[in-house]
N, C-alpha and C positions, 0 to 999 in steps of 0.2 A: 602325212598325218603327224602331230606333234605329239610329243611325249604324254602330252594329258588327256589329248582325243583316244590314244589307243588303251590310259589307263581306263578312262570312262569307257568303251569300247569293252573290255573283260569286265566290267563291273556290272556293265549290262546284264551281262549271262549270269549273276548273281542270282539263288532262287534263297538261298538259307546262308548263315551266319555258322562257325565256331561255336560249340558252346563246351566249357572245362567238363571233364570225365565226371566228377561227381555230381555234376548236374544228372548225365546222360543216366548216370545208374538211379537214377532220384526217378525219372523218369519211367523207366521198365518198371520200377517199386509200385508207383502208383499207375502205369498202365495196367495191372491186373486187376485191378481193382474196379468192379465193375458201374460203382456211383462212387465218385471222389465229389468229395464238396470243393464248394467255391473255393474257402482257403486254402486248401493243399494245391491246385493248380493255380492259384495266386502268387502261391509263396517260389514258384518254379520260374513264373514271369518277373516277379520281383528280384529274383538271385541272376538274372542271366538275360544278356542284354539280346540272344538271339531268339528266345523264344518271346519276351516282350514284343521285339518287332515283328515276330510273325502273326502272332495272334492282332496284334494292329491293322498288318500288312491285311490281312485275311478280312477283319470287320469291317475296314473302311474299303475295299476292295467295291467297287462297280458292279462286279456278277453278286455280290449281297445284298446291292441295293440300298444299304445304308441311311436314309436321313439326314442326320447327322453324323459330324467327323465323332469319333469315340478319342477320345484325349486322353486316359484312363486304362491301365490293363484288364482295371477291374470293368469297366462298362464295356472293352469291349466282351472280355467272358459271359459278361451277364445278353449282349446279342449271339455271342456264338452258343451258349450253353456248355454243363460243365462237358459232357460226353463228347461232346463235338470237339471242344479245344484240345480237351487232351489226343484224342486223334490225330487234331492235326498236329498237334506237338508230339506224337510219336513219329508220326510220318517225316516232320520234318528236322527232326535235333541230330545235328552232326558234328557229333565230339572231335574237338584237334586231334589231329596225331601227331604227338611230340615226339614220338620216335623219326619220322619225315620233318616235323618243323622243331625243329631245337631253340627253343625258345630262351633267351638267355636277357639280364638286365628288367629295362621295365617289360618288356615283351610277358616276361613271368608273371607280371603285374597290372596288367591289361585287365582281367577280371575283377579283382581287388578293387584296381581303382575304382570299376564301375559302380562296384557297389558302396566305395564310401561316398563319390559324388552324390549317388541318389542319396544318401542316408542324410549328407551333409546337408543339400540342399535342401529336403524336408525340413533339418532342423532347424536352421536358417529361417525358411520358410514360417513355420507357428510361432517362431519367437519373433518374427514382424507382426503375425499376426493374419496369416492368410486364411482360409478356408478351405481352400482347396489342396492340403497336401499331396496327396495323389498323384497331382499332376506333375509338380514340383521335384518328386519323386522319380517319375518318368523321367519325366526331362534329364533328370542329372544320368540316370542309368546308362542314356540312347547316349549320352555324349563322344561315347567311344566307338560310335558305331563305324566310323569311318576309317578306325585302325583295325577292326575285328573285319573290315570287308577288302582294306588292303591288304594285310595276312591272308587271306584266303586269295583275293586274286591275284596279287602280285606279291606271292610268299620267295619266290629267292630273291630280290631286290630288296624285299621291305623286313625278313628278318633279320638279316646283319645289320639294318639300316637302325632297325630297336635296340639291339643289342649296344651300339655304340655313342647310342642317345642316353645321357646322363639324365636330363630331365625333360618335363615335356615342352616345356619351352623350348630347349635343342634341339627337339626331336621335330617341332613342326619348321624350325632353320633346315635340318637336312632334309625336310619331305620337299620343301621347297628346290632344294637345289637340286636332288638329284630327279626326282618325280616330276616336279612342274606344276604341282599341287598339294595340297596340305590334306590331312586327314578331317580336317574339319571342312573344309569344303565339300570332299570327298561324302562328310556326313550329310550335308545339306543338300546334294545334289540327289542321293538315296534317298532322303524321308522324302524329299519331293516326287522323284517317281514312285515308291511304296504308300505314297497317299499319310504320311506320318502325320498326327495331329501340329498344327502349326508351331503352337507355342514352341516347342522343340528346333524348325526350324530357326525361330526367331532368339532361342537360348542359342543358339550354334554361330549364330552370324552374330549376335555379342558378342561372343566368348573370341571371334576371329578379327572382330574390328577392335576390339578391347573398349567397348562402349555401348550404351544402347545407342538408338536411329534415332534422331532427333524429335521424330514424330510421335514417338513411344510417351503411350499415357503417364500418370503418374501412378497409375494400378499397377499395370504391367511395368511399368521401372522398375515396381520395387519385386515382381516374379522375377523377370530375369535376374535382378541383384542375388535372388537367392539361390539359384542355378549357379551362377558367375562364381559366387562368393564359393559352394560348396562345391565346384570344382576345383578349386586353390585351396580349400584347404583338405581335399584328398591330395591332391598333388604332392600339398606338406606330408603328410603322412604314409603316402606310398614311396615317395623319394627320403621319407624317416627311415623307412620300413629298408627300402634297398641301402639303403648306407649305413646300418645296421648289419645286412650281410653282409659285405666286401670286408673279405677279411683285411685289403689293403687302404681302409679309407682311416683314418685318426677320428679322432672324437670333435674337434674342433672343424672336419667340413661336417658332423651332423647339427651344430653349432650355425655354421655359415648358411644351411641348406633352411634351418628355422628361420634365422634371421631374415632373411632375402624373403622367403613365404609371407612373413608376417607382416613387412611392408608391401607383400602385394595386398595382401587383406584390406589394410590398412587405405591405401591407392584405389582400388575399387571402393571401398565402403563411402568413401569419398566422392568418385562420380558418379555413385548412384544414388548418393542422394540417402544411405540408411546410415543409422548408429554405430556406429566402431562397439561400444560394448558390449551390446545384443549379442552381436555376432560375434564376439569373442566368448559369449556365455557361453553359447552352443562348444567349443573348441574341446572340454573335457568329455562328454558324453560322446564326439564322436572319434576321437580317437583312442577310445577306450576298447571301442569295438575294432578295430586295425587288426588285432595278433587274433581274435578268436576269426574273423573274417579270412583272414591270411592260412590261416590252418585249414580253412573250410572249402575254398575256390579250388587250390591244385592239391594234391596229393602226388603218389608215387603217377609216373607216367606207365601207360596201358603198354603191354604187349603185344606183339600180331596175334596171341592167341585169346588176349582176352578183346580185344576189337574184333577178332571173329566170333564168339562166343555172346559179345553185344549184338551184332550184325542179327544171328539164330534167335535170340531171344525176342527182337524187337519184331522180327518176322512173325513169328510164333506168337507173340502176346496180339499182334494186330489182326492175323486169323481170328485168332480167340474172340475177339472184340469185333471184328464183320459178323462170325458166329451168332454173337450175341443180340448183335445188332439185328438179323436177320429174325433171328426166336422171338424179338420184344415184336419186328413189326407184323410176325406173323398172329402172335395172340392179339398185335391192337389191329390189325382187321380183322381177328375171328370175333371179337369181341365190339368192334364197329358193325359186320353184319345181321350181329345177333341185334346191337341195337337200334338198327335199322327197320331189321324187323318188327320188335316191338313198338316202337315206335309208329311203324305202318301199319298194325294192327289196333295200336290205341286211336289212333286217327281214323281207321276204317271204324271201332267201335263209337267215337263219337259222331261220325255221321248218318249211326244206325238208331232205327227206332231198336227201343228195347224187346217192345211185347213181339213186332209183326216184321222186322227186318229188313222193313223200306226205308228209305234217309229220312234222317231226321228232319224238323222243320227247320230248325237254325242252317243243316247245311243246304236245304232247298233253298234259302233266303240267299244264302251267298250263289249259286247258281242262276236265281232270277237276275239278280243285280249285274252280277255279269254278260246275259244273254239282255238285259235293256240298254245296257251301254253299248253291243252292237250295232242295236236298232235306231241307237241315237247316230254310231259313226260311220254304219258301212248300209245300215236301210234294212240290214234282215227283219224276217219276222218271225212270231211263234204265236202259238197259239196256250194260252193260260185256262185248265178246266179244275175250279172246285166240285169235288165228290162228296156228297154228304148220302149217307143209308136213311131209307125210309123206316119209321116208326122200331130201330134200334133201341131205342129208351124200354119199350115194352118188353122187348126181349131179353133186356138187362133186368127189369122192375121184376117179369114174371117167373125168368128160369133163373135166376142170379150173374152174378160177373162174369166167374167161372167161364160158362157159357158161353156169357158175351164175347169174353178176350176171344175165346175160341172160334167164335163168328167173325171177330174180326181179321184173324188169322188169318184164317181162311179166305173171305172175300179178299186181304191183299194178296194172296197166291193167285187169285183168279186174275185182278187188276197187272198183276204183273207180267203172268202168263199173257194178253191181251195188247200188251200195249211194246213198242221195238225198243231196239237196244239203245237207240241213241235220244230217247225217252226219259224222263225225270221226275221218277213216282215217290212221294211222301207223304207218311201218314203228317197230317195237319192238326190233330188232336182230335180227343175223342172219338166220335165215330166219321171223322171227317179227315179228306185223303185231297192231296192235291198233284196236279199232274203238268207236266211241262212238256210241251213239243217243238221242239225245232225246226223252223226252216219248213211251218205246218200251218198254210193258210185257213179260214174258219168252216170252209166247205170240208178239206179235208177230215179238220177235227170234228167237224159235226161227225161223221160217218163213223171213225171211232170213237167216240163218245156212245152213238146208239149202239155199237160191238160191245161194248161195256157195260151196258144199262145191259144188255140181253144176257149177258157172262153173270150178272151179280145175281140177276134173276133166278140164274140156275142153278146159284150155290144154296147149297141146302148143308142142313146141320143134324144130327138126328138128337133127340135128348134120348136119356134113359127110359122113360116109358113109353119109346116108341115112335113118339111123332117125331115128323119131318119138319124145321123149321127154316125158313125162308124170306126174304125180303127184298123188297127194289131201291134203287138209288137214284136221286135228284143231284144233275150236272148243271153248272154256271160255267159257262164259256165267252171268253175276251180276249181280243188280237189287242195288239198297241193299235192298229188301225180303227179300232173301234171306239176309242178315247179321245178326245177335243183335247184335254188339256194337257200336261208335261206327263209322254211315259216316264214313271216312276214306279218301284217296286208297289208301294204301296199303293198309288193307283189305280195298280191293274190287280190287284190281289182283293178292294176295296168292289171295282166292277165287277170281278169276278162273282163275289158275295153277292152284290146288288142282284145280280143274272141267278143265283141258287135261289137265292129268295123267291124270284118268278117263277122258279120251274118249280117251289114245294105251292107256291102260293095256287098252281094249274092244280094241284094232285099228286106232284111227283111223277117218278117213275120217268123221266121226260129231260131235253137238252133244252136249255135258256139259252140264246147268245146275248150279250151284252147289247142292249139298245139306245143307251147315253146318259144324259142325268133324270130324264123321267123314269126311267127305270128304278134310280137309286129314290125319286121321292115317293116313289111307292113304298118303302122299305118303313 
């Protein structure tokens, strides 16, 4: 196995990134918090290049299912949600420990840099005139990713190897010599297993050929140019920044360390094709920001007692937060059952007649329509019988309504009681009831049908002074068998009528079956 397979080999086992202490306690601050908005766990992925790539790692992830690649920390928060990401960025932030890794030179500067890259290369970015900073952003941040995952895998090789690296351009000479691989490949080879938006890998393999790919649009020339550009001139600034501290460096290498910077500026702006002076606008605004960035990234380094103290709390705040998690889903299904019910009772009420509590006609209508489509695809039958009450009108004209509703009532309790469960009884309007039978050839239904004419007979009503009020009912009965032309709802609800009509036209009291269209031109 050569030196690069077994560094890729540990790099494998990678799950999380390093991220500086002040991040990590940034994190527990707003892990209590039980709704953080978007920008507070924005600004977490924005500062810190391990929790950006996890929350990437995580949305563009296969078991998410994804769509599209998310390019963006912010798009991908907006697929994870704010609750979710911060979860998983509690779950997953794992602060250095500089008391084991002794970080010394640029190694101390590994963060910083990250973040002036990103900053730089957005400004770069809107001062070409791009659109999409965001991304640009990213891109510059991830740049380091490949020294924040050599530190963690191959931390006794690769700290003294920081240490001793003056700038980053020496620093990718020694990964070369002694590694067998460069940090930036190292990067490239990680966003491509972590599923990383491209552009990133495509900023990363510039930044290592020292050029874009020939094939590269002229859109994307001028992103990458702003990534490129805004890595060099963090470089200038962080390599300002270390030469600055050494109490042994003279004023004239921070001199020589500009100079050199600013004709790389200069050399890229060149082969890609942008303005030398754009890009040199941007240069005040971002190293303005260097010393407050600098104070912000490292602080004092933690203690064993306060990285166990982190360890306790991040436990404890993630209880909390399963807790919580657990209390919301228990109220949104008590609160889904309740609206299920309602829901199942608004639906059983629109199926009801109001006055008499047999379905309504509208949902008889749906019912028919789907017992005719059988009849069209598998041959069943049924049998369709309109109910209409004999001489009702009188009983409404002489006792009043009152009465009537009450008659009507009554006679559906009886039609209901009379007829089986797998039956389809609705009032039709007024004093007219319609009935549906299943899988009930016309012999059958004739038989119940005369059960029903003798059931209505016997329903009786008493009024106030005494009498007994009573009445018979005229049934129109029709099979799809009985119909020439296309079973249709309408059809057979049209012969049904035709068939009522015959049996008031006998006298009533009595079963019609549907006899064809002479039937209907009697009508």
């Amino acid at each position: 196995m050569t030196v690069e397979e077994a560094v890729k080999e540990r790099l494998a086992r990678l799950i999380t990134l390093n991220s500086p202490e002040p991040i990590a306690r940034r994190v527990l601050a707003l892990g209590e918090n039980p709704d953080p908005t978007p920008d507070e766990i924005l600004s977490l992925a924005e500062d810190d290049p391990a929790i950006a790539c996890m929350l990437l790692r995580v949305a563009n992830s296969p078991l998410h299912a994804q769509r599209r690649i998310c390019t963006s920390a912010r798009q991908a928060l907006r697929e994870l949600t704010e609750r979710a990401a911060l979860s998983i960025i509690l779950e997953s932030i794992d602060p250095i420990n500089r008391q084991a890794v002794r970080l010394q030179g640029l190694g101390e500067l590994i963060w910083l840099h990250s973040q002036l890259c990103a900053a730089a290369s957005r400004s770069v970015g809107r001062a070409l005139g791009h659109e999409r900073p965001d991304e640009l952003f990213l891109a510059g941040l991830l740049q380091n990713v490949g020294i924040l995952a050599l530190l963690k895998a191959e931390r006794e090789r690769y700290v003294p190897l920081l240490a001793r690296s003056e700038t980053f351009e020496s620093l990718i000479g020694n990964e070369q010599t002694e590694l067998g691989i460069t940090h930036l490949e190292v990067g490239i080879w990680l966003a491509r297993e972590w599923r990383l938006p491209p552009f990133i890998i495509s900023s990363m393999k510039s930044h290592d050929a020292g050029q874009p790919a020939d094939d590269v649009g002229q859109a994307n020339r001028s992103r990458l140019a702003s990534v490129a550009l805004g890595r060099v001139i963090a470089d200038w600034c962080v390599e300002l920044a270390a030469t600055r501290n050494a109490q042994d460096k003279a004023l004239s290498g921070a001199f020589t360390h500009i100079n050199t910077l600013l004709r790389r500026v200069q050399v890229l702006a060149n082969r890609f094709g942008v303005d030398l002076s754009t890009v040199m606008s941007c240069l005040p605004e971002i190293t303005a920001q260097t010393e407050k960035l600098q104070s912000e990234t490292l602080g004092q380094a933690w203690t064993a007692q306060q990285r166990r103290t982190f360890h306790r709390q991040r436990r404890f705040i993630l209880r909390l937060r399963h807790f919580h998690k657990q209390r919301t889903l228990e109220r949104m299904s008590a609160q889904s059952t309740y609206l299920q019910a309602r829901n199942q009772m608004l639906e059983e009420t629109v199926k009801r007649d109001a006055m008499t509590g047999l379905y309504s006609r509208a949902y008889f209508g749906e019912v028919l329509d789907r017992e005719s489509s059988l009849v069209k695809k598998h041959g069943a039958t049924f049998s369709l019988a309109l109910i209409d009450l004999d001489g009702f009108k009188e009983i409404n004209d002489n006792y009043g309504h009152p009465l009537g509703d009450r008659f009507l009532q009554a006679v559906a309790k009886v039609l209901q009681t009379h007829t089986r469960d797998t039956d389809v009884l609705a009032r039709f309007g007024g004093d007219e009831f319609v009935l549906l039978l299943p899988g009930t050839d016309a012999d059958d239904a004739t038989q119940l049908c005369d059960r029903l004419l003798k059931a209505v007979e016997c329903c009786l009503i008493k009024h106030h002074s005494g009498r007994q009020l009573a009445t018979s009912a005229s049934i129109g009965l029709v099979t799809p068998a009985h119909i020439d032309v296309a079973t249709t709802p309408d059809n057979l609800l049209m012969a049904a009528d035709a068939a009522l009509y015959a049996a008031k036209h006998r006298g009533g009291g009595c079963v019609e079956i549907y006899q064809g269209a002479s039937m209907e031109a009697c009508i």
